[in-house]
C-alpha positions as CSV (number, residue, x, y, z in Angstrom):
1,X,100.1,95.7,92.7
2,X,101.8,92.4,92.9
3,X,105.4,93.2,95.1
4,X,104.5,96.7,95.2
5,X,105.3,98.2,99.3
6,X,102.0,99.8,100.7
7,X,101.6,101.9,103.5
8,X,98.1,102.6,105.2
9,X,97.7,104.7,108.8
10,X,94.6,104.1,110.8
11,X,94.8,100.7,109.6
12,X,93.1,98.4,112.5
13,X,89.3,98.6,111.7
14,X,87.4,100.4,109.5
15,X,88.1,102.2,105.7
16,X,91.9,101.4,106.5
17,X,91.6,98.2,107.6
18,X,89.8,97.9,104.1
19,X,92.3,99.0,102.4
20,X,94.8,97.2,104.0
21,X,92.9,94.1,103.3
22,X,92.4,94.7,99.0
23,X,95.7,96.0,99.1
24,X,97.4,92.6,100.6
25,X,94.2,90.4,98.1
26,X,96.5,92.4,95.2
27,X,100.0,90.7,96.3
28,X,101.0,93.9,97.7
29,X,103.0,94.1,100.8
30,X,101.2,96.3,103.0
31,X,102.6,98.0,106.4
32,X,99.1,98.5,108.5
33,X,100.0,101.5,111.1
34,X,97.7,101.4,114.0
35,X,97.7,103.6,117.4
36,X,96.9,100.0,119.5
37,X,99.3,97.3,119.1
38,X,96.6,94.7,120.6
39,X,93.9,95.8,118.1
40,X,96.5,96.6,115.6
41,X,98.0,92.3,115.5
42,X,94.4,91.6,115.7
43,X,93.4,93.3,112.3
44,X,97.0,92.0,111.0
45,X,96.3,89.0,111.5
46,X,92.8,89.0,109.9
47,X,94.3,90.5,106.5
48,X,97.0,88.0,106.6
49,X,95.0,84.8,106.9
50,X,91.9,86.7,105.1
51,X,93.9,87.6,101.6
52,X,96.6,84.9,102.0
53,X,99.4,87.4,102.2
54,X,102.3,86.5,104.7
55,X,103.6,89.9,103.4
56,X,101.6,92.2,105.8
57,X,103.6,94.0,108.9
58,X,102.1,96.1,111.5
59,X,103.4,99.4,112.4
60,X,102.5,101.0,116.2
61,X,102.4,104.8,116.2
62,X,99.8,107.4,118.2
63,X,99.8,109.9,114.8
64,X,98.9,112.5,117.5
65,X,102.6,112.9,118.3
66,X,105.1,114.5,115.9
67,X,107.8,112.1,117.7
68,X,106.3,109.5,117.2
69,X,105.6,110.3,113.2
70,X,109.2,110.8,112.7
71,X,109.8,108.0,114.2
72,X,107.3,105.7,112.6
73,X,109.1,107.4,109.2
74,X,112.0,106.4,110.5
75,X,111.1,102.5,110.6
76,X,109.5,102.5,107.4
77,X,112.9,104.0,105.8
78,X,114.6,101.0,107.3
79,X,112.4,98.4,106.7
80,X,111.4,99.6,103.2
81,X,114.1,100.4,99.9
82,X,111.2,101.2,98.2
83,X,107.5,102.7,98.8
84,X,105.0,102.3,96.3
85,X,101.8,103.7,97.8
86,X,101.1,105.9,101.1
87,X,97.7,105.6,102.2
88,X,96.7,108.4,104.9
89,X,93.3,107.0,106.0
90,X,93.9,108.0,110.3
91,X,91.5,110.0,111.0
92,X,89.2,111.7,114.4
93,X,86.3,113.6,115.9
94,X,86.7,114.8,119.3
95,X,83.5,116.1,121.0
96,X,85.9,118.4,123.3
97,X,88.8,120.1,122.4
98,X,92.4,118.1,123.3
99,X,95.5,119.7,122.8
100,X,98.3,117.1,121.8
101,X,102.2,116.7,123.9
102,X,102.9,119.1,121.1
103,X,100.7,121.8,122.2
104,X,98.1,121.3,119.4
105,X,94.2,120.5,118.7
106,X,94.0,116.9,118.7
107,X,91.8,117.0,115.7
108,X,94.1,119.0,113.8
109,X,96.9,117.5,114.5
110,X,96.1,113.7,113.5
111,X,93.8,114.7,110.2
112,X,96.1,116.9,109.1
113,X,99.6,117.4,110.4
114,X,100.2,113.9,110.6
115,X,100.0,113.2,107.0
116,X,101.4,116.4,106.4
117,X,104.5,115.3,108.4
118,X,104.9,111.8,107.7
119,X,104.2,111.9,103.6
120,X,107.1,115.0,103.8
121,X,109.7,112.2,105.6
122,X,109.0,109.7,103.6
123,X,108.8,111.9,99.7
124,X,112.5,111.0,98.7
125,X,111.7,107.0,98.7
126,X,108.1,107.5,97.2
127,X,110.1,109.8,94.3
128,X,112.6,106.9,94.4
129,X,109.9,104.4,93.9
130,X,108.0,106.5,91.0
131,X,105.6,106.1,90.0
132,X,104.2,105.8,93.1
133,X,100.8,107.1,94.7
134,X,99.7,109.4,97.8
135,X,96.5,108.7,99.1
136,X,94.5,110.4,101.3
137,X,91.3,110.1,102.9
138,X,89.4,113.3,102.8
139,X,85.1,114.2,103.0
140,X,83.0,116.3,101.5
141,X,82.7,117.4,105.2
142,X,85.2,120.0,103.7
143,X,82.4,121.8,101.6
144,X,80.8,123.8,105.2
145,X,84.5,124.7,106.4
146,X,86.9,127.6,106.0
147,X,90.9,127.4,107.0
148,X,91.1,129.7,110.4
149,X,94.9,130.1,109.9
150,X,94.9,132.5,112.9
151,X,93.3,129.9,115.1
152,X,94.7,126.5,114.1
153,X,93.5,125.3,117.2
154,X,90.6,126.4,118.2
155,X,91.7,129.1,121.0
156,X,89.1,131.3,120.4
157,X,86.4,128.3,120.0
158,X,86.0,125.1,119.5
159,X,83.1,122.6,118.3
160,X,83.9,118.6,117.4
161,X,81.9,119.4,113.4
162,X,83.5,122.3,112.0
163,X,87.1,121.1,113.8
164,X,86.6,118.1,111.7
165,X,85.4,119.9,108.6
166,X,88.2,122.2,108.7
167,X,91.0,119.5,109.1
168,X,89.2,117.5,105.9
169,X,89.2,120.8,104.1
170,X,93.3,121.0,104.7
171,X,93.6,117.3,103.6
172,X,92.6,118.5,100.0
173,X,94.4,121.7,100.1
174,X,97.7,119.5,101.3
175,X,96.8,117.3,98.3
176,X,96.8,119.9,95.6
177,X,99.8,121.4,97.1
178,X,101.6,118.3,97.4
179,X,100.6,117.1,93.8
180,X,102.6,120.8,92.8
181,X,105.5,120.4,94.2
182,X,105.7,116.8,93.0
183,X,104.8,117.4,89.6
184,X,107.0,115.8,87.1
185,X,108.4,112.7,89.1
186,X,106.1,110.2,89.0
187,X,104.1,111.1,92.1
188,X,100.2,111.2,91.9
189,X,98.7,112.5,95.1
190,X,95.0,112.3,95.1
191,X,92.2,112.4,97.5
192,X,88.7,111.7,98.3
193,X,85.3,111.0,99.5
194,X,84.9,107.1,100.9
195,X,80.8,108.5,101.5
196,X,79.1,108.1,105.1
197,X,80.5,104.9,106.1
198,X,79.7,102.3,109.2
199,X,83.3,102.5,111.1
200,X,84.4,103.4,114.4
201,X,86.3,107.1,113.7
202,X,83.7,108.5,116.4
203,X,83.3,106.1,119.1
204,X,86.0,107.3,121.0
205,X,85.9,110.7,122.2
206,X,83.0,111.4,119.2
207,X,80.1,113.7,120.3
208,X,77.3,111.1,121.8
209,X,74.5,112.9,119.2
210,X,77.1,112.1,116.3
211,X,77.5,108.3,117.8
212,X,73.4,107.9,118.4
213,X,72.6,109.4,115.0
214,X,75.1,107.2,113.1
215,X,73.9,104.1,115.1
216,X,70.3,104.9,114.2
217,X,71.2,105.5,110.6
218,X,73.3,102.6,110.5
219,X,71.4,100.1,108.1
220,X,71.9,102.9,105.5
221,X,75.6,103.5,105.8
222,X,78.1,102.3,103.4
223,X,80.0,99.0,104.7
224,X,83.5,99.5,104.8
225,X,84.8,97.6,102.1
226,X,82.4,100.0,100.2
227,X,84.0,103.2,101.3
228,X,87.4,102.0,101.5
229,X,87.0,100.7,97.4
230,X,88.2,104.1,95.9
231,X,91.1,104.6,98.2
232,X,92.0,101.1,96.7
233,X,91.3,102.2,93.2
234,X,92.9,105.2,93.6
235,X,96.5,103.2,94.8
236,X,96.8,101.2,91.8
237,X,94.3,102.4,89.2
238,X,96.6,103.0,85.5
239,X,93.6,105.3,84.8
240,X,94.7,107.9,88.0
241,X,98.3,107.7,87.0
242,X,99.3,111.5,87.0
243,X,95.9,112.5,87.7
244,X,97.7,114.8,90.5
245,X,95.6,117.3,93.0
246,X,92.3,115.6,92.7
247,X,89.5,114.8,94.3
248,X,87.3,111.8,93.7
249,X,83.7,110.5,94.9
250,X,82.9,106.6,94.6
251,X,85.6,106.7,91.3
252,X,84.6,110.1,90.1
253,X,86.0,113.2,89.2
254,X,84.9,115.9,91.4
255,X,85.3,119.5,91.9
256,X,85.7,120.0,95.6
257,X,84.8,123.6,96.8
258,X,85.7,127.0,96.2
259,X,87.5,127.2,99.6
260,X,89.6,124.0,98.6
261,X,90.8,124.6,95.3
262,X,92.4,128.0,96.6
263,X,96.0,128.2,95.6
264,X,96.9,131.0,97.6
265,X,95.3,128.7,100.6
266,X,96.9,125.7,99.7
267,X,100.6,127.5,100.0
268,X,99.7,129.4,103.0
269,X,98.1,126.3,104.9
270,X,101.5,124.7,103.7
271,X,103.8,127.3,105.5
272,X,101.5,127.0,108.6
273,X,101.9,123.0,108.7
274,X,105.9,123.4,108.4
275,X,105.9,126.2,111.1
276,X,103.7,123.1,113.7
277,X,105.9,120.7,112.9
278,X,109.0,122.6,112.8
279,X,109.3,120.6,109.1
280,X,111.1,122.5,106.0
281,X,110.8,121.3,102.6
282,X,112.7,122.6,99.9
């Protein structure tokens, strides 16, 4: 991973900033993109001196707002002539149901259209780059959740859980589509499961029985560095290397569910994203 360029969202505490940090212990220069520029040079700083990496940059963008994802595109493009790995670790629960400046469930919007969006502006310099790796952080949350693609947003209902299972269910179907419209230059898009981990995804906005349960259960949580290691696997592995459209639990293989591995699904959820962010690919 030495000299390799590294981008990871949701980068100031937690699985990102974990990834951030073995990413920059490899050599790699690593963009950290966080929503809070205070917290965000705090956990900069901590990689940096941590991994002894001068090479590490911070990146401020609220992921919640297509704007602002074209425009955090936009200053990668020009810092970066080359990306080597995109980490899309940024990820929410919201107890009640937000809609975003661009008219959309909050939930939905940051687990899944901002990856969505921001891999699509930045494809041409990862296929520049090739090989190069996509990397995104899904759950096996996804397993309980169906795609409403009449009700993106929860119009007709909302409830923190199955908003959150639905948007981790549409990072894998993203994935696999993604990984087939890539396929033959040098792009592996995977995804997976980092396990029930101690960080902080829920302690703003969260439901308070998610927030008490997961400090109660605490002790038995995965660290971290723990959940973050097979997003950092997954970056540089040469055993992943055009391993494209899968999903992985702590290194393994795994067959996600029925729901995800839909083609049909995958296409349609695609059209939907490019219709909410007003996006078209080729």
């Amino acid at each position: 991973m030495t000299g390799k360029t590294c981008v990871v969202t949701g980068a100031n505490s937690g699985i990102g900033r974990e990834i951030a940090r073995g990413l920059a212990a490899q050599g790699s220069r690593v963009l950290m993109v966080a929503r809070n520029r205070k917290k965000g040079e705090a956990a900069r700083a901590k990689v940096s001196r941590s991994t002894n990496n001068r090479a590490v940059e911070l990146v401020v963008c609220d992921l919640s707002s297509q704007r602002q994802v074209r425009e955090l595109a936009s200053t990668i493009l020009e810092r970066c002539d080359r990306l080597d790995v995109l980490v899309n670790n940024a990820g929410l629960i919201l107890e009640k149901r937000i809609l975003t400046d661009d008219g959309i469930e909050t939930t939905f919007a940051v687990n899944h259209l901002s990856p969505f969006l921001l891999t699509n502006l930045l494809r041409e310099r990862l296929e520049a780059g090739a090989p190069s790796r996509i990397v995104t952080v899904s759950s096996d949350a996804h397993r309980a959740a169906d795609v409403d693609f009449d009700d993106p947003s929860g119009e007709r209902g909302y409830s923190a859980w199955p908003a959150y299972s639905k948007s981790k269910l549409a990072n894998i179907l993203f994935t696999r589509e993604i990984a087939r419209r890539l396929r033959g230059t040098g792009v592996t898009a995977t995804c997976f499961h980092p396990g029930v981990v101690r960080s902080g995804f829920c302690r703003q906005g969260g439901p308070p029985s998610l927030m008490f349960g997961t400090w109660i259960g605490r002790r038995f949580l995965l660290s971290p560095k723990k959940g973050a290691d097979t997003g950092i696997w997954l970056a540089g592995s040469p055993e992943v290397e055009g391993a494209s459209g899968t999903y992985y639990d702590q290194r393994r293989l795994t067959e996600p569910s029925p729901a995800a591995s839909c083609p049909e699904a995958s296409i349609r959820l695609w059209e939907l994203s490019e219709q909410l962010t007003g996006f078209r690919s080729e």
